[in-house]
N, CA, C and O atoms as CSV, one atom per row, in Angstrom:
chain,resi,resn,atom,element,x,y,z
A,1,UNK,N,N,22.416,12.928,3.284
A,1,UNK,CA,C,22.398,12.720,1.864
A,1,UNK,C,C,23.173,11.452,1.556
A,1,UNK,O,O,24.251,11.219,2.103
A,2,UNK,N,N,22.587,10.601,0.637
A,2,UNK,CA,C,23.284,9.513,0.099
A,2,UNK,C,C,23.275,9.856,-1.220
A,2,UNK,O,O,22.672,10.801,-1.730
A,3,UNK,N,N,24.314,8.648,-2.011
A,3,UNK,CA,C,23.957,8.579,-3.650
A,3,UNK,C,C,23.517,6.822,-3.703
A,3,UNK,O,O,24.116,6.013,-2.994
A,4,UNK,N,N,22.739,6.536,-4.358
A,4,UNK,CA,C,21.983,5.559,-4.655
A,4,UNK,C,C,22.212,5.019,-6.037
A,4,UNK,O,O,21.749,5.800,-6.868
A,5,UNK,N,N,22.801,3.888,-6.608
A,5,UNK,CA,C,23.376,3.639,-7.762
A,5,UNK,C,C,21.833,3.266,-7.915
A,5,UNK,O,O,21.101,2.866,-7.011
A,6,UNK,N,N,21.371,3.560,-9.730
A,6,UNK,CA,C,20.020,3.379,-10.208
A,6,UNK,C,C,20.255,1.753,-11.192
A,6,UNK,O,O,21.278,1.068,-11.178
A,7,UNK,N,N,19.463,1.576,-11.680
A,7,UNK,CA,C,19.684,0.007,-12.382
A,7,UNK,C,C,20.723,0.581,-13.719
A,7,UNK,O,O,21.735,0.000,-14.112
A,8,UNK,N,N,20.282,1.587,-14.148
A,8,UNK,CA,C,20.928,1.849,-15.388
A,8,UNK,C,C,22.622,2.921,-15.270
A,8,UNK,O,O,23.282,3.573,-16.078
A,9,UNK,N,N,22.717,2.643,-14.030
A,9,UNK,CA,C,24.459,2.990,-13.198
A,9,UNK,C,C,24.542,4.161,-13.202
A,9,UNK,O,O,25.708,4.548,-13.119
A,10,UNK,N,N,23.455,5.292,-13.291
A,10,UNK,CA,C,23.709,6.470,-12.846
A,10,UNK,C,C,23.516,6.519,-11.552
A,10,UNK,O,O,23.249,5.437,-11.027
A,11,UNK,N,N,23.583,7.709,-10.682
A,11,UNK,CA,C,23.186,7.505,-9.203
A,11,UNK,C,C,22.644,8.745,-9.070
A,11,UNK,O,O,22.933,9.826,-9.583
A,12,UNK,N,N,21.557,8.302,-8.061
A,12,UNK,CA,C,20.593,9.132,-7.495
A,12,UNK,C,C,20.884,9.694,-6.533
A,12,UNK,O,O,21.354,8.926,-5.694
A,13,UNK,N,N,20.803,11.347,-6.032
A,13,UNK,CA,C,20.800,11.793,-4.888
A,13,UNK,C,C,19.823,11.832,-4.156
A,13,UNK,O,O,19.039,12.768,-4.314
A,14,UNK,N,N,19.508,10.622,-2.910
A,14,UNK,CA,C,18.237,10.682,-1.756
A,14,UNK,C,C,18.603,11.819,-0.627
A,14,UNK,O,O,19.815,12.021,-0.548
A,15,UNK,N,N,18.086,12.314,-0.062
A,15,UNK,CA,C,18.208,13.349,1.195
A,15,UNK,C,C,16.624,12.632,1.886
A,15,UNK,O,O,15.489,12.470,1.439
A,16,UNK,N,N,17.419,12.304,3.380
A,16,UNK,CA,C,16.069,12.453,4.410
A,16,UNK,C,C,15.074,13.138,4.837
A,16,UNK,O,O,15.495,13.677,5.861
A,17,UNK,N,N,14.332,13.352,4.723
A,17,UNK,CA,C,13.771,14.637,5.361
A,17,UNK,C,C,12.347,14.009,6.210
A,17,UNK,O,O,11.244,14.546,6.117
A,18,UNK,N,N,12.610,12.837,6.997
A,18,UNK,CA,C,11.950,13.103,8.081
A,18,UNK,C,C,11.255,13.965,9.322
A,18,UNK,O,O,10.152,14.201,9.814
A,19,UNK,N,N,13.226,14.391,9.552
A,19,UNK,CA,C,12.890,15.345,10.945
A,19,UNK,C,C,11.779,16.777,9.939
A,19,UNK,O,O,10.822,17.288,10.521
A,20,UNK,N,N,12.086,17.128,8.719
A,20,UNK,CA,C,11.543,17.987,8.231
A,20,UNK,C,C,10.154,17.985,8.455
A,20,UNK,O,O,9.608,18.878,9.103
A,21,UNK,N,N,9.306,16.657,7.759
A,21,UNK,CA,C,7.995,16.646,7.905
A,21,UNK,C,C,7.587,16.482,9.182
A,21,UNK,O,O,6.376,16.652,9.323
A,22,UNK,N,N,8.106,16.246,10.024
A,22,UNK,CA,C,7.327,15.913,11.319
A,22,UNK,C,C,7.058,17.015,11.719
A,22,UNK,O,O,6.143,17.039,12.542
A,23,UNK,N,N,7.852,18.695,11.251
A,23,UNK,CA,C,7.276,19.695,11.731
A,23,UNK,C,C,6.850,20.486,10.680
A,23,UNK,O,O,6.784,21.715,10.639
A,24,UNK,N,N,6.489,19.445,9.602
A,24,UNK,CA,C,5.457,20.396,8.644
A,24,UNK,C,C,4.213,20.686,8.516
A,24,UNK,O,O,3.929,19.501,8.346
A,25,UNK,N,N,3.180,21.214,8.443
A,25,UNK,CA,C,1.662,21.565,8.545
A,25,UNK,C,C,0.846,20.618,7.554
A,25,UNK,O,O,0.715,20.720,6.334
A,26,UNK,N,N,0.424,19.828,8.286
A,26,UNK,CA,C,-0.069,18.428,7.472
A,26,UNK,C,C,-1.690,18.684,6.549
A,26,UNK,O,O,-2.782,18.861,7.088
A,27,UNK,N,N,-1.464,18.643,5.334
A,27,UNK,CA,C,-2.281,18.889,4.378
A,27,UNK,C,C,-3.966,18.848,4.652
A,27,UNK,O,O,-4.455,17.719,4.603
A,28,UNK,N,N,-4.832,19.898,4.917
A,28,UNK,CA,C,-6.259,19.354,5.120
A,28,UNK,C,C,-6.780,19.339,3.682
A,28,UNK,O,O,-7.997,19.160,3.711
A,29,UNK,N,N,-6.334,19.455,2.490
A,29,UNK,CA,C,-7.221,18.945,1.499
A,29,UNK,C,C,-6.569,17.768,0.724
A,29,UNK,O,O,-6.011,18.038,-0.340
A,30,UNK,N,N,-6.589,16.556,1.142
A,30,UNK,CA,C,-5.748,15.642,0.523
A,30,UNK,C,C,-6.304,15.328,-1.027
A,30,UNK,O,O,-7.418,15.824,-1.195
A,31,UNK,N,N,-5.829,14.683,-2.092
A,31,UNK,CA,C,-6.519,14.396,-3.127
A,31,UNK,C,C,-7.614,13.629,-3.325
A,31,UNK,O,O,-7.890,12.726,-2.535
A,32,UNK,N,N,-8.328,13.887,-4.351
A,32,UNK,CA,C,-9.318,13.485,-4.426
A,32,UNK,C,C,-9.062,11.764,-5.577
A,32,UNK,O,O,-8.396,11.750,-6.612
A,33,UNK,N,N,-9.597,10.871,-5.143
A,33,UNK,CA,C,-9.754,9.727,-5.636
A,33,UNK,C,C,-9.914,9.372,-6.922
A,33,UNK,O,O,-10.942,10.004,-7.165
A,34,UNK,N,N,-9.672,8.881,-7.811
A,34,UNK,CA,C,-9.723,8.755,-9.069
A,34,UNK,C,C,-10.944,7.939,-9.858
A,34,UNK,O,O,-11.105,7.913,-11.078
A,35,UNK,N,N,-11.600,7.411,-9.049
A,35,UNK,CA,C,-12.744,7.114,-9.518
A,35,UNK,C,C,-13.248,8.059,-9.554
A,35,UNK,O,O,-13.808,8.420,-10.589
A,36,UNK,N,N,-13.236,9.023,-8.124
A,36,UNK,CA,C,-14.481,10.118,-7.874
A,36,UNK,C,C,-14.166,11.275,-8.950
A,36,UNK,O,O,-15.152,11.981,-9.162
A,37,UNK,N,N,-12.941,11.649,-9.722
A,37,UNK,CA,C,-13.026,12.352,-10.355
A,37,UNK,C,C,-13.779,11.911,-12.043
A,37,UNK,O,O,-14.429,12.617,-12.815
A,38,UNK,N,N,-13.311,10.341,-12.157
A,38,UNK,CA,C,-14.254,9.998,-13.444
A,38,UNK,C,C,-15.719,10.302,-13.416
A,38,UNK,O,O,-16.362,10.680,-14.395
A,39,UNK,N,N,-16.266,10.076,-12.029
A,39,UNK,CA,C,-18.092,10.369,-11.992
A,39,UNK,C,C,-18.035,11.919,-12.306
A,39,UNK,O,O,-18.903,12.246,-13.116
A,40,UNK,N,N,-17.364,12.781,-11.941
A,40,UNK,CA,C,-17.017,13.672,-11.995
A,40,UNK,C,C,-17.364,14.359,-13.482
A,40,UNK,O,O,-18.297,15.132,-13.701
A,41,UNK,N,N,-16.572,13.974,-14.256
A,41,UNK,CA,C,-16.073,14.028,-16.092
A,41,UNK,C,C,-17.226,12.342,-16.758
A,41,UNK,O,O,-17.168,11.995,-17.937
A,42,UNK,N,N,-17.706,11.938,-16.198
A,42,UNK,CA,C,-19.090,10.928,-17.051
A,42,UNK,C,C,-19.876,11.715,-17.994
A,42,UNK,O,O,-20.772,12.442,-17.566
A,43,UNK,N,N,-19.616,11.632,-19.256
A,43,UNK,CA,C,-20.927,12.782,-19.718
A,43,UNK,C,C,-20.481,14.113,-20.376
A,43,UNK,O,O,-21.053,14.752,-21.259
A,44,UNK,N,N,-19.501,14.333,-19.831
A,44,UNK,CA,C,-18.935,15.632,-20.480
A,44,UNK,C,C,-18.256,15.217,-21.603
A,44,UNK,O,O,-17.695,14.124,-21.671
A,45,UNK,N,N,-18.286,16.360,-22.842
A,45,UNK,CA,C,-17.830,16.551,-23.925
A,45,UNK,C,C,-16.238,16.648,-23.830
A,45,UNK,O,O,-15.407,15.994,-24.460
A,46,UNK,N,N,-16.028,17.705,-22.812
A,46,UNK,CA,C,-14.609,18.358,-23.122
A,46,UNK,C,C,-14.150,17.979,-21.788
A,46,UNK,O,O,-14.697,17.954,-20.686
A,47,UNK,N,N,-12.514,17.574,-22.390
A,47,UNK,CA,C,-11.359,17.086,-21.493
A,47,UNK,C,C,-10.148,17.699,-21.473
A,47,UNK,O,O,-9.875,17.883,-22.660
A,48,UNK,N,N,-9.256,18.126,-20.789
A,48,UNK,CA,C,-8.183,18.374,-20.464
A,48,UNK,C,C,-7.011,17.391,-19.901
A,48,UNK,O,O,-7.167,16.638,-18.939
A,49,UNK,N,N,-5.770,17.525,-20.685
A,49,UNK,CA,C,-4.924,16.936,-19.750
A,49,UNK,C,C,-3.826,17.677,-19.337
A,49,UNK,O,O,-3.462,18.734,-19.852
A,50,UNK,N,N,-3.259,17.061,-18.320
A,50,UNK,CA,C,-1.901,17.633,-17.411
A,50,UNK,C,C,-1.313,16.770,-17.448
A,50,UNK,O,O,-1.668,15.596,-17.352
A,51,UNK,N,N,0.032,17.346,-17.644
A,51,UNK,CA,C,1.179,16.475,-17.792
A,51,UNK,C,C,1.910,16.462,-16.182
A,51,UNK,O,O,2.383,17.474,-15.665
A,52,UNK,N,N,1.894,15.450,-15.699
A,52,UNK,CA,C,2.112,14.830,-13.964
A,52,UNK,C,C,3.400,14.484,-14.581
A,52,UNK,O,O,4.081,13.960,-13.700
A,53,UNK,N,N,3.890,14.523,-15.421
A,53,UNK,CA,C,5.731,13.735,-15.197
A,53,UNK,C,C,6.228,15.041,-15.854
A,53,UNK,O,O,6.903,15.662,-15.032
A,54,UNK,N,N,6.134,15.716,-17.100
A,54,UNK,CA,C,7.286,16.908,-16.439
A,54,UNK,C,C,7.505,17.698,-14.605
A,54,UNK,O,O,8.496,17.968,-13.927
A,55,UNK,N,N,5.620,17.862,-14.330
A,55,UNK,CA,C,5.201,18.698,-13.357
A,55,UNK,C,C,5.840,18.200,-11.872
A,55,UNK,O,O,5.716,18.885,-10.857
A,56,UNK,N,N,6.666,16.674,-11.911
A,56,UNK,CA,C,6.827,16.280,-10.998
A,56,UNK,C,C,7.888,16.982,-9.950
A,56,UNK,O,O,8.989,17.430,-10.269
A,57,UNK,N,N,7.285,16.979,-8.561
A,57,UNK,CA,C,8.633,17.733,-7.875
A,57,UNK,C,C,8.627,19.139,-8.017
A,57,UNK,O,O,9.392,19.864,-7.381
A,58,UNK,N,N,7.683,19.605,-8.933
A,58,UNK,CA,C,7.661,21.167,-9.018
A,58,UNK,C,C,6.856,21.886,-8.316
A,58,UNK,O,O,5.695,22.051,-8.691
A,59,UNK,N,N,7.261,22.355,-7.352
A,59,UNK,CA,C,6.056,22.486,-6.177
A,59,UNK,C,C,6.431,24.107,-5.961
A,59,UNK,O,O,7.567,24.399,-6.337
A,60,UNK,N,N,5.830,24.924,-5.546
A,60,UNK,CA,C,6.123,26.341,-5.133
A,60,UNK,C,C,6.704,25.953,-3.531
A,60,UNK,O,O,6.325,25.032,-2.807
A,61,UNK,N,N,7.652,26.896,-3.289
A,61,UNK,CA,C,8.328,26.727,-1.830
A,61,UNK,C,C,8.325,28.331,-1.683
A,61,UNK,O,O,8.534,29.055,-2.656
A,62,UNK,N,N,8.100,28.772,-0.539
A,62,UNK,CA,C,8.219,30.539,-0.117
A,62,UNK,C,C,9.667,30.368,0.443
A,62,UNK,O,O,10.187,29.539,1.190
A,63,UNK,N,N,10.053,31.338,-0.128
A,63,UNK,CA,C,11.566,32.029,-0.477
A,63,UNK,C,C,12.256,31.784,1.202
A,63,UNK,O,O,13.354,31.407,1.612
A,64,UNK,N,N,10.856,32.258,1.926
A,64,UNK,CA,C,11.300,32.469,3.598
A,64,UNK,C,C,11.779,30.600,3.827
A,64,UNK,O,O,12.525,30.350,4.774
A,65,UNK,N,N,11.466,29.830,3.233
A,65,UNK,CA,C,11.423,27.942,3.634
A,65,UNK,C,C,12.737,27.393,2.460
A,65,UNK,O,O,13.109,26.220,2.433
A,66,UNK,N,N,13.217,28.291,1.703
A,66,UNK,CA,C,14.196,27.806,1.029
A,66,UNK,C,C,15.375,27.012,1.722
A,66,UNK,O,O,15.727,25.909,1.303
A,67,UNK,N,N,16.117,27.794,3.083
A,67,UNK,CA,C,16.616,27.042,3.571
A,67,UNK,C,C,16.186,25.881,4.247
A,67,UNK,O,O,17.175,25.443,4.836
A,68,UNK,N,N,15.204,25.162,4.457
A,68,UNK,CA,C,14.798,24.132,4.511
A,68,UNK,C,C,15.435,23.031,3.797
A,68,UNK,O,O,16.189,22.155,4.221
A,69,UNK,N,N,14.984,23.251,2.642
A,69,UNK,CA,C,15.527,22.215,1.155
A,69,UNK,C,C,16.906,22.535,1.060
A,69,UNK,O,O,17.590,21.763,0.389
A,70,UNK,N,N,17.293,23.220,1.431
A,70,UNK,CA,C,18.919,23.314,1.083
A,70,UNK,C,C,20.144,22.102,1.443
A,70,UNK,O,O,19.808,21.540,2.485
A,71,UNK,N,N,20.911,21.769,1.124
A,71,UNK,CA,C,22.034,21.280,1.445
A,71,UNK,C,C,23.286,21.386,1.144
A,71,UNK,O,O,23.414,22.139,0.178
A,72,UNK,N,N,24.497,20.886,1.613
A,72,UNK,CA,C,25.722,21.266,0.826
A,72,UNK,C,C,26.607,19.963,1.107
A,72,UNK,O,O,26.320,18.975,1.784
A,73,UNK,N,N,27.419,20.167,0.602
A,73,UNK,CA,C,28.601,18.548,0.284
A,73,UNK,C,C,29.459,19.249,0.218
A,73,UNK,O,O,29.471,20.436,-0.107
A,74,UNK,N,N,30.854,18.100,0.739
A,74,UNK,CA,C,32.195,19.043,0.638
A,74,UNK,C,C,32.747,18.798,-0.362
A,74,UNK,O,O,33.787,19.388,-0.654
């Protein structure tokens, strides 16, 4: 874990987590492209949006992988 001073002088907490992903189960449905979703919605009446910046980082984790993400400081 580091702290990372931000432009506006608060500081950010980074954590590595390399060694983590290298033994994580690597995604078989990656996202889909953003053009391909406009051909997608061409034509249609009705739209929806999602809000991607509250939602950020909010990911479900199983209770059993919590210690994973964990850390502590003295």
């Amino acid at each position: 874990m580091v702290l990372v001073k931000k432009k506006n002088g608060k500081l950010r907490m980074c954590i590595d987590y390399q060694k983590l992903n290298k033994n994580t189960q690597k995604d078989h449905f990656p996202l889909t492209f953003v053009n391909t979703i406009l051909e997608e919605v061409l034509g249609h009446e009705l739209y929806t949006f999602m809000d991607g910046y509250l939602g950020y980082n909010q990911i479900t984790i199983a209770p059993d992988n919590y210690h994973k993400t964990a850390f502590t400081t003295p």
